[in-house]
C-alpha positions in Angstrom: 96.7 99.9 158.0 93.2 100.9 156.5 92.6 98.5 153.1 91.4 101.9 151.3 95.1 103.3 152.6 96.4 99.8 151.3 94.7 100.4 148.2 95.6 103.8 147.5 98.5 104.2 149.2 100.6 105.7 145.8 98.2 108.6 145.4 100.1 111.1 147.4 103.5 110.3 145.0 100.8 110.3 142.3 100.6 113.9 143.3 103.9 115.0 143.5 104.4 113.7 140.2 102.0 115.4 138.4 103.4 118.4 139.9 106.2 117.1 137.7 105.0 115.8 134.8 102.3 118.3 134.1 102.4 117.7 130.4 101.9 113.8 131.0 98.7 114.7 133.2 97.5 117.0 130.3 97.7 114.5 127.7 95.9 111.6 129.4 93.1 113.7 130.9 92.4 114.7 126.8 92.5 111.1 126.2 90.2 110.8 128.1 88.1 113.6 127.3 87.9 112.4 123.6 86.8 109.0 125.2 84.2 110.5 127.2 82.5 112.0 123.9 82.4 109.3 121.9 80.7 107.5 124.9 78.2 110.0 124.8 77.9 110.6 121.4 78.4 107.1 119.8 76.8 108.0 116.3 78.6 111.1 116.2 79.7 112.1 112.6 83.4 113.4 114.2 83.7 109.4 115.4 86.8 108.8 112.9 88.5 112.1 114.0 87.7 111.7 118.1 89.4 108.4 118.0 92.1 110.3 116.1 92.4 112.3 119.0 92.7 109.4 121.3 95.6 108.4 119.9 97.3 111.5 119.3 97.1 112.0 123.3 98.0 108.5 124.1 101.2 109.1 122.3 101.7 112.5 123.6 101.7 110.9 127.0 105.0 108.5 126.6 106.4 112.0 124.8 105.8 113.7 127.5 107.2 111.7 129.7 110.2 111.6 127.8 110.2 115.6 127.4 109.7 115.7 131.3 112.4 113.5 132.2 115.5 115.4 130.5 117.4 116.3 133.6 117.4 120.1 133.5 120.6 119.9 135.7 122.7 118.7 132.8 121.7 121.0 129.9 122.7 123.8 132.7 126.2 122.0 133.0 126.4 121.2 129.0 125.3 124.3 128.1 125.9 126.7 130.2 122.3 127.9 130.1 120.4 129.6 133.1 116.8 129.8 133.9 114.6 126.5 134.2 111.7 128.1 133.4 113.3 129.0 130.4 115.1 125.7 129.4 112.2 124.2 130.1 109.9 125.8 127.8 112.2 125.3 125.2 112.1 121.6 125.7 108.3 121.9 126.0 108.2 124.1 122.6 110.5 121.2 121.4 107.9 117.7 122.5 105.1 119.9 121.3 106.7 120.7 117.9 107.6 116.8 117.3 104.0 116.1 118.9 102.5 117.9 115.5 104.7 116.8 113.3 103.9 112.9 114.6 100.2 113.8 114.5 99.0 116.2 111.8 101.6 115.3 109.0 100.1 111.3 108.8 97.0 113.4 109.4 97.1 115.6 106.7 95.6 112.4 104.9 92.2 111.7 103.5 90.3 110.3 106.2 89.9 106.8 104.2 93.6 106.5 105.0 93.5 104.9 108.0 95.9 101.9 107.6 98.0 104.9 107.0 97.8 106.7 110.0 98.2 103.6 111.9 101.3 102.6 110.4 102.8 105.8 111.4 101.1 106.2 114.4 102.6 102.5 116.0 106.0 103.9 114.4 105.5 107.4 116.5 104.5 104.8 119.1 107.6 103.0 119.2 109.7 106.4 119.3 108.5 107.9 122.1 108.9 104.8 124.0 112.4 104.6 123.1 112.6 108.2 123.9 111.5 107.3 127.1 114.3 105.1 128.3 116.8 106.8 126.8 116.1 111.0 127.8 117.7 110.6 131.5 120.6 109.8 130.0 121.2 112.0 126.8 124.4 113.8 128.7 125.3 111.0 130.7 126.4 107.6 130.4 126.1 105.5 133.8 125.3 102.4 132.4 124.6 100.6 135.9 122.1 104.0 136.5 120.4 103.2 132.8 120.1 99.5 133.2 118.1 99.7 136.7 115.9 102.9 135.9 114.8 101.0 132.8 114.3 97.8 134.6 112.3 100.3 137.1 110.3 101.4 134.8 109.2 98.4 132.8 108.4 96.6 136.2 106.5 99.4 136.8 104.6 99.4 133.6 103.7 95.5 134.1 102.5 96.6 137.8 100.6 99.0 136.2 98.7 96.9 133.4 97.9 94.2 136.6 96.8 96.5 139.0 94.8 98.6 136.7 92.8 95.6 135.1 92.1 94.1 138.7 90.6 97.9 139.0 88.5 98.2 136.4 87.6 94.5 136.7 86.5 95.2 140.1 84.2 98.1 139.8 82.6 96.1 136.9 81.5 93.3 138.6 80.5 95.4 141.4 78.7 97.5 138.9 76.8 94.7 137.0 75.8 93.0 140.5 73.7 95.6 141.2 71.7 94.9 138.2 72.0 91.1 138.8 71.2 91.5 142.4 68.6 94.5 143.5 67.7 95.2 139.4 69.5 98.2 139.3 69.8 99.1 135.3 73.3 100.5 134.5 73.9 102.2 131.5 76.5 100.8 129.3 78.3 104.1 129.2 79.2 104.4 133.0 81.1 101.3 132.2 82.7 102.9 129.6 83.5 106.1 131.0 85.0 104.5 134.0 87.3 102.5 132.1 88.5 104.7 130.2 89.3 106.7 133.5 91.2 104.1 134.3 92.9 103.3 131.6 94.2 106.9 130.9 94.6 109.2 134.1 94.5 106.4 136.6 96.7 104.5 134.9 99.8 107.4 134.2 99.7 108.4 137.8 99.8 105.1 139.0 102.5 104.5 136.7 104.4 107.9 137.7 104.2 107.2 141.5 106.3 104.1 141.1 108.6 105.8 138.6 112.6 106.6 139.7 112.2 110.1 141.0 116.3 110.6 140.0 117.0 108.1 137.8 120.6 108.7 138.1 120.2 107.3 141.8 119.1 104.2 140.7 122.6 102.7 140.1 122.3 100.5 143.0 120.6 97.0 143.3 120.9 93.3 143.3 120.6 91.5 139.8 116.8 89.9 139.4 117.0 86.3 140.1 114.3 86.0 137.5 116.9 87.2 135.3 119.8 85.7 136.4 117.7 82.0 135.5 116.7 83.1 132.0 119.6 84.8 130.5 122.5 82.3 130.9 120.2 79.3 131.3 117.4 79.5 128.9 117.9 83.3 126.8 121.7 82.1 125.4 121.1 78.3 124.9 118.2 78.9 122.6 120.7 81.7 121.0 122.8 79.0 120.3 120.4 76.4 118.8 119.2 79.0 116.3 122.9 80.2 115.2 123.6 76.4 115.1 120.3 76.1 112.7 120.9 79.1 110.6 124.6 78.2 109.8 123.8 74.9 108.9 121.4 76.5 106.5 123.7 79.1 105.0 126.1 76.6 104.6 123.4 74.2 102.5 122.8 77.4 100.2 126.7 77.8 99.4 127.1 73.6 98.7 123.5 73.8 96.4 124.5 77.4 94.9 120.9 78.4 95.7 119.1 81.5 96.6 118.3 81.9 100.3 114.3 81.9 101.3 112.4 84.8 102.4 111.6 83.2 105.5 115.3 83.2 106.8 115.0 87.2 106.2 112.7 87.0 109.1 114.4 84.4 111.6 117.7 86.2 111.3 115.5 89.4 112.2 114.1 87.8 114.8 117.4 85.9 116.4 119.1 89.8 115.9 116.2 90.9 118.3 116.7 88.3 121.1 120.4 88.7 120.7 120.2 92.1 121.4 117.8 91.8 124.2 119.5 89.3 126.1 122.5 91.6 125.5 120.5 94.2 126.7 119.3 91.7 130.2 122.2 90.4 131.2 124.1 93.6 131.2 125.4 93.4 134.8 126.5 89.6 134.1 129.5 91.1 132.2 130.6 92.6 135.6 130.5 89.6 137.9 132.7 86.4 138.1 130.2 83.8 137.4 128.0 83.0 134.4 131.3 81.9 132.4 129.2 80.8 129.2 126.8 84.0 129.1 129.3 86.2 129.8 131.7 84.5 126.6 127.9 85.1 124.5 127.9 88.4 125.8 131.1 88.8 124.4 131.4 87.0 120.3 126.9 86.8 119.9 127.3 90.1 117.4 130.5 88.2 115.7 128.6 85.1 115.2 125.8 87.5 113.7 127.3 89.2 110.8 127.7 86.0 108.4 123.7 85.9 108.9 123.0 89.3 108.0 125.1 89.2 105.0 122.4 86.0 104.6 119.6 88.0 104.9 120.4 91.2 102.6 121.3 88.3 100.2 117.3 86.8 100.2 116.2 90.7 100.7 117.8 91.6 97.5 116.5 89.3 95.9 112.5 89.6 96.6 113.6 93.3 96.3 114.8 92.9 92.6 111.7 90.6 92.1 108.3 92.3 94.2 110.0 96.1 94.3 109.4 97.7 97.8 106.8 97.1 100.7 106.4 98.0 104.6 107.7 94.5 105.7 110.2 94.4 103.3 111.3 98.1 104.0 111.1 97.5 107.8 113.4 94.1 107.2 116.0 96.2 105.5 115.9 99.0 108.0 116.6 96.2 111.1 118.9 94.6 108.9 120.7 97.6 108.4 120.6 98.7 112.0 121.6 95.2 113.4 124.3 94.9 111.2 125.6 98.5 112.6 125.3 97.4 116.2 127.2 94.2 115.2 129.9 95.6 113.8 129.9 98.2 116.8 129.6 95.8 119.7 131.9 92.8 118.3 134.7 95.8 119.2 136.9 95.4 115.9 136.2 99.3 115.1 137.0 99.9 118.7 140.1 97.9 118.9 138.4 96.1 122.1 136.8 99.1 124.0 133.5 98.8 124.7 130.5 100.7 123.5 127.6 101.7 125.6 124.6 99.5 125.4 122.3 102.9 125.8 123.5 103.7 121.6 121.1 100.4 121.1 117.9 102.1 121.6 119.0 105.8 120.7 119.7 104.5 117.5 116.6 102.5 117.0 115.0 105.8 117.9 116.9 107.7 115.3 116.0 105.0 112.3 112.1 105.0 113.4 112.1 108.4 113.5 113.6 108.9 110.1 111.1 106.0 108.6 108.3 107.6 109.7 107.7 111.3 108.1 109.1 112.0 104.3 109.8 110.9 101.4 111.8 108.0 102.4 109.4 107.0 104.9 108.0 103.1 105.2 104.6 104.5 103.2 106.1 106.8 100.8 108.9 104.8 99.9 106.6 101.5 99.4 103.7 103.3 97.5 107.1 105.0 94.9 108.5 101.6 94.5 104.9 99.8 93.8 104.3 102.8 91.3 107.7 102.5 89.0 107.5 98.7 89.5 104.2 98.9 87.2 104.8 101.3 85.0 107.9 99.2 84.3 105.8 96.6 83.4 103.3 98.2 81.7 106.3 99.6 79.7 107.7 96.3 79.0 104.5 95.4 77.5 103.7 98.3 75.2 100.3 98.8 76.9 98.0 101.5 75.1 94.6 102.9 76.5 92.2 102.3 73.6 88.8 103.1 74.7 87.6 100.5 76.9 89.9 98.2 76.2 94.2 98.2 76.9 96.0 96.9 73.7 99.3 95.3 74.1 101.9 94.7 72.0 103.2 91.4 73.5 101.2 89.0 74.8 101.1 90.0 79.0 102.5 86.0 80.2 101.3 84.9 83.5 104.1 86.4 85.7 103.4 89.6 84.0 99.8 89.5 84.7 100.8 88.5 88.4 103.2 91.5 88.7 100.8 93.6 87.7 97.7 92.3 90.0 100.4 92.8 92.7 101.4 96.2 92.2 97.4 97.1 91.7 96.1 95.4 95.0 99.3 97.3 96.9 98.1 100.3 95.3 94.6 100.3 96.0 95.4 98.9 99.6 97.3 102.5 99.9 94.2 104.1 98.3 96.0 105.2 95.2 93.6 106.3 93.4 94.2 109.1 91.8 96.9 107.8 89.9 95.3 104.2 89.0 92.7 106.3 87.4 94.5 108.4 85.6 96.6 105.9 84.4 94.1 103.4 83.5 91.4 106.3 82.4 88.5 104.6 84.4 86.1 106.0 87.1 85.2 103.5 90.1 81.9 101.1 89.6 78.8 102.8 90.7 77.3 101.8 94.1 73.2 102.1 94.9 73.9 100.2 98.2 74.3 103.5 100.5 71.5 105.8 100.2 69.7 104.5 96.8 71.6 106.4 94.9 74.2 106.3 92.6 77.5 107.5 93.5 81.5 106.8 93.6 83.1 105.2 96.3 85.9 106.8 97.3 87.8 104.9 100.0 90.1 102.8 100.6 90.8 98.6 101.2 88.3 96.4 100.2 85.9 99.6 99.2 88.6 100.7 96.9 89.5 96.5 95.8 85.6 96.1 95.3 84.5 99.3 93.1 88.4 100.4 91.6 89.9 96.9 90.6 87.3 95.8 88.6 87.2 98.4 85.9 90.9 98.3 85.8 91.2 94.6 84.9 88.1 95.2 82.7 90.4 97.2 80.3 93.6 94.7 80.9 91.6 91.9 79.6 92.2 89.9 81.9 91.1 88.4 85.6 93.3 89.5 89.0 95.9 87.1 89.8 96.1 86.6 93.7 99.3 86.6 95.8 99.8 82.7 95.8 98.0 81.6 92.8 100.1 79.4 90.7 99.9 79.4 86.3 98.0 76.1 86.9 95.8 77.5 89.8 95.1 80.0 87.7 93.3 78.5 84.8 90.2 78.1 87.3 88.7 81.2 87.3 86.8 82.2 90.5 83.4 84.8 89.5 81.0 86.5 92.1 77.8 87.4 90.5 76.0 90.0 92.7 73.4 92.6 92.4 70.7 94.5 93.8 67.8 93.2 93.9 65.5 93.8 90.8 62.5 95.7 91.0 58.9 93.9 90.6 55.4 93.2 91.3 56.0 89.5 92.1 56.6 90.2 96.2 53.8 92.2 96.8 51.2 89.6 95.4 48.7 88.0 97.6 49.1 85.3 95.0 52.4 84.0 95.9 54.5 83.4 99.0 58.2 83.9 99.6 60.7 81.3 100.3 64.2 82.2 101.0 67.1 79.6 99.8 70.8 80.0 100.5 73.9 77.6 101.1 74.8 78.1 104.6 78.7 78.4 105.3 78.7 77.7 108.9 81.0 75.2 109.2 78.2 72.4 109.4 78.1 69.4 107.3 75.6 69.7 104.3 73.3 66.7 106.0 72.9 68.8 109.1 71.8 71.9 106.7 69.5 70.2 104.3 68.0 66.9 106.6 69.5 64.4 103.9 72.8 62.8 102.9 74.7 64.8 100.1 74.3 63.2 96.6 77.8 62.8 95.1 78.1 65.5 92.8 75.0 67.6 93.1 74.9 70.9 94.8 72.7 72.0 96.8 71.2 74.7 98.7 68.3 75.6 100.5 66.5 73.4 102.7 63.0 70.8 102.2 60.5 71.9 100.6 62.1 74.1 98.5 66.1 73.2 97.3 68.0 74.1 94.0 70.2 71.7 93.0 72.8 71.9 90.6 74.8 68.3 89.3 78.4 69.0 87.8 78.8 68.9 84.3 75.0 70.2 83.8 74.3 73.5 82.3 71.4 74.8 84.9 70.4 73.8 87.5 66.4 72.3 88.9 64.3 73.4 91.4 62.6 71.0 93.8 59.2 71.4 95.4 57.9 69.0 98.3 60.6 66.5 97.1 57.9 65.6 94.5 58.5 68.1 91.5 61.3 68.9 89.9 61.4 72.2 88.0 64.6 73.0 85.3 65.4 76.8 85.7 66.9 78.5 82.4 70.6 79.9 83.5 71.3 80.7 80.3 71.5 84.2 80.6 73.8 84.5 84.1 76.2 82.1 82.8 76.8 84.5 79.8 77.1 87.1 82.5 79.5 85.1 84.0 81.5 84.2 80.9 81.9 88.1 80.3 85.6 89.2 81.4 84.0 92.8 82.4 85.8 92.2 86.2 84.8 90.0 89.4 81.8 91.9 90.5 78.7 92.1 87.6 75.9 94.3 88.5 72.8 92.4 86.5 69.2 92.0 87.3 68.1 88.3 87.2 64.9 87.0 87.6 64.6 84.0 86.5 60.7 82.7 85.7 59.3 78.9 85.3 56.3 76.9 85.5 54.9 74.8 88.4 51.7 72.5 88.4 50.3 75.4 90.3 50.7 78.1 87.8 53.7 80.7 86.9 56.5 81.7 89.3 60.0 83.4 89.7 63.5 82.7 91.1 65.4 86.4 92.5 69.2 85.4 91.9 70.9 87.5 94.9 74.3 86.1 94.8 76.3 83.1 93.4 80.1 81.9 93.5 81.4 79.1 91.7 84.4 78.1 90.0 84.8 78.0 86.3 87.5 76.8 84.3 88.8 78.9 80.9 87.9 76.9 77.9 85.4 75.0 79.4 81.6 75.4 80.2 81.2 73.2 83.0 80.5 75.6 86.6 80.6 74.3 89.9 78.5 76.5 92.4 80.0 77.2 96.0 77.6 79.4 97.1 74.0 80.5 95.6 71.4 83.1 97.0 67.9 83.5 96.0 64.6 84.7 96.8 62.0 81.8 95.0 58.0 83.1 94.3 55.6 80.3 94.4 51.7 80.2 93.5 49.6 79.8 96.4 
């Protein structure tokens, strides 16, 4: 056999199942497309909404797929119907309908709402892959013919992550020897473009050659011996240990009378997961003589489950009651939910022993992440409602009213309050709330001149909306954000950034002067190996020889040192006044700070400083300092 027939051997079941999957085809080639553009239009202003379009066909791919694999046979026999051109345009009229729905409803967004969209889209993500292994066997139940055309198909998928990456590795390294070897220049772009073949058509017909061509016929087979190693001897012994673990912790929260941790939320998630997987593996175990102790597993895991479900809605409800609503907390209590349904469903008490078909596992996964994604239950919507009435019902609770620049309460906000509400505010802006944070707090974001020079509102979302949104807000609260793990004693040290643009002046175009930059480095190296000395205890400094600032604790401003021989004290009485002013975390001031040297006048340009101050006290110590220092010639 040629090694070009070795190496593209699949091609001609590649082409017979395109002929099948046309739809699948379709979407990857627009993948690819879209990647094609960007690759030769990387400063493109439709960037944000090409890569939006890269996704949208990469998921339209494992839909179609799943559209494409409905056995057009059955709906004849279900329903009776005639005409496969015409069943299968309704099931094509169908994917294409749930395609827009999955795209251009999370879409609808503003385009700062990415985190959005990729939320939904990884939930879209997960559905269509479900709907993949499940769509074969919508009117049919042969659970030896599931098992094996989904083990099929995932082998398949592995094959085709390994032999795609050797390919694109390969014509890589051919590609940049010719530049190594006969100075061939290659533009960075055919690299590109002939990944992204690979990674989209290549890929999906490589993967459709190899898929079950009737996946009802695949109810034949021997059981893995890969398997048939891991389930019963590693997969169900770690099972065991955890259960053993977990109960050993529920029953130390009924002797201590104490609420459960968040964290065993999680691990019961997690153990629910592998339970069901391994359920989900060693299917054909439950048929065969052997394997005594998996198949016994097999057979009481979902019993032994339900006690530590009941565990984990117990610590949900409580962080429910306490933080309201968020995306892990929402997905934790839709698992919880669903794994408690399977439980009760597979442990066979509702069945009075029959058993249920393993295929409901992912059909009704599919059916939860579906629901979750689109509406007003959804993971977002449902978060960003319950973040909303959790602060107004603290705001409430506090008799807050707007009173110009300031917000007047009638009781005193205490420290969880003020932590509740820096909570509900970061979540908000996160989820590019804005609209309603301004309303409700009557303020417009802080100006920005960074952009274009000039001044204008920032209007996105994450640290954008955190940076230029959060201050004004806890301006008028009166008080500085409280982070996620601050404690009431952490929280007396205040932490300030002072930055600003730089002020205009005369001092940097004079002959008369020259320009020394000075900055702390944070680059993970020791202070000696920055500055050529040993650190003096208690003395900052930054910069390095000649010029260094240097600032001792418990001193009010810091000096400036020439040539190790002068020693120059710089007035800092006006930034730490900024600093002391509760107007939010970010100050936009103009310091320039002059002094005298034995060489005549000069000026210190404060970029940027961070330090940690505590309430009550005017003692600062720096952490970082910026500045541009203007020396006489």
């Amino acid at each position: 056999m040629k090694i070009t027939d070795r190496l593209f051997h699949w091609i001609p079941q590649a082409s017979a199942s395109a002929r099948r999957f046309p739809l699948t085809v379709l979407a990857s080639v627009g993948a690819w497309t879209c990647v094609l553009i960007l690759i030769s239009n990387p400063d493109t202003d439709l960037d944000d909404k090409l890569w939006r379009q890269v996704w949208a066909f990469a998921l339209g791919i494992s839909l179609a797929i799943a559209i494409e694999s409905i056995p057009l046979e059955k709906i004849r026999a279900r329903f009776k119907a005639n005409g496969d051109l015409v069943i299968r345009g309704l099931l094509y009229a169908a994917g294409l309908s749930i395609w827009l729905a999955a795209i251009f409803i999370p879409a609808s967004a503003d385009v700062p709402k990415a985190f959005l969209l990729h939320v939904r889209y990884m939930q879209c993500a997960l559905a269509f892959h479900l709907a993949v292994a499940i769509s074969p066997f919508i009117f049919s139940r042969d659970e030896r013919a599931f098992w094996n055309y989904n083990r099929a198909i995932f082998e398949r998928a592995i094959l085709t992550v390994v032999y795609t990456g050797l390919l694109a590795g390969g014509i890589s390294v051919a590609l940049m020897s010719l530049e190594w070897l006969f100075d061939v220049k290659v533009d960075w772009k055919w690299f590109a473009g002939i990944n992204a073949f690979i990674a989209f058509p290549v890929s999906v017909l490589f993967f459709l050659a190899g898929r079950p061509s009737d996946p009802h016929a695949t109810s034949s087979g021997e059981y893995p011996r890969s398997l048939r190693i891991l389930v019963p001897n590693v997969a169900f012994p770690l099972i065991t240990v955890y259960l053993v673990i977990l109960y050993a912790y529920t029953a130390k929260i009924l002797v201590t009378s104490s609420w459960p941790r968040g964290l065993v939320g999680w691990l019961v998630s997690y153990l629910s997961l592998v339970i069901v997987l391994a359920q989900l593996l060693g299917a054909p175990l439950t048929r065969e003589t052997g394997a005594s102790f998996a198949r016994w597993m097999m057979k009481h895991a979902y019993k032994f489950l339900l006690p530590l479900l009941l565990v984990l809605f117990a610590a949900l409800w409580k962080r429910l009651s306490q933080y309201g609503i968020t995306e892990p907390r929402y997905v934790l209590l839709v698992l919880g939910f669903w794994m408690f349904c399977i439980s009760i469903a597979y442990s066979g008490w509702l069945t009075k022993g029959r058993a249920v078909s393993f295929f409901w596992s992912p059909a009704t996964l599919l059916s939860l992440t579906a629901v979750t994604a689109i509406g007003p239950w959804s993971l977002i919507s449902a978060s960003i409602q319950s973040q909303t009435t959790r602060l107004e019902r603290v705001l409430e609770s506090l008799g807050t009213n707007v009173d110009g620049d300031k917000i007047k309460f009638e009781r005193t906000p205490a420290f969880a309050d003020k932590k509740a509400i820096s909570s509900a505010i970061e979540f908000l802006c996160k989820h590019d709330e804005q609209t309603y944070l301004e309303s409700r707090f009557k303020v417009k974001p802080q100006k920005d001149d960074r952009k274009d020079g000039n001044s204008k509102y920032v209007y996105s979302r994450g640290d954008q909306c955190e940076t230029y949104l959060e201050p004004p807000i806890f301006a008028k609260l009166g008080f500085s954000r409280i982070y996620r793990y601050e404690t009431e004693e952490s929280a007396q040290s205040k932490q300030r950034s002072l930055s600003w643009n730089s002020p205009p002046n005369k001092i940097a175009e004079s002959a008369h002067y020259r320009v020394v930059n000075v900055q702390r480095y944070w680059s993970g190296s020791s202070v000696e190996e920055q500055t050529g000395e040993k650190p003096e205890e208690g003395v900052f400094v930054s910069g390095t020889k000649p010029v260094q600032i240097k600032w001792r604790t418990g001193e009010a401003n810091p000096v400036l040192t020439l040539d190790g021989t002068e020693t120059i004290p710089l007035d800092f009485t006006k930034v730490m006044a900024k600093l002391n002013d509760e107007k939010g975390a970010d100050l936009e001031v103009q310091a320039l700070i002059e002094f005298k040297t034995s060489k005549g006048r000069g000026a210190l340009r404060l970029e940027e400083m961070w330090g940690t101050k505590k309430e009550g006290s005017d003692v600062f110590e720096p952490h970082d300092l910026k500045a541009t220092v203007f020396l006489p010639r």
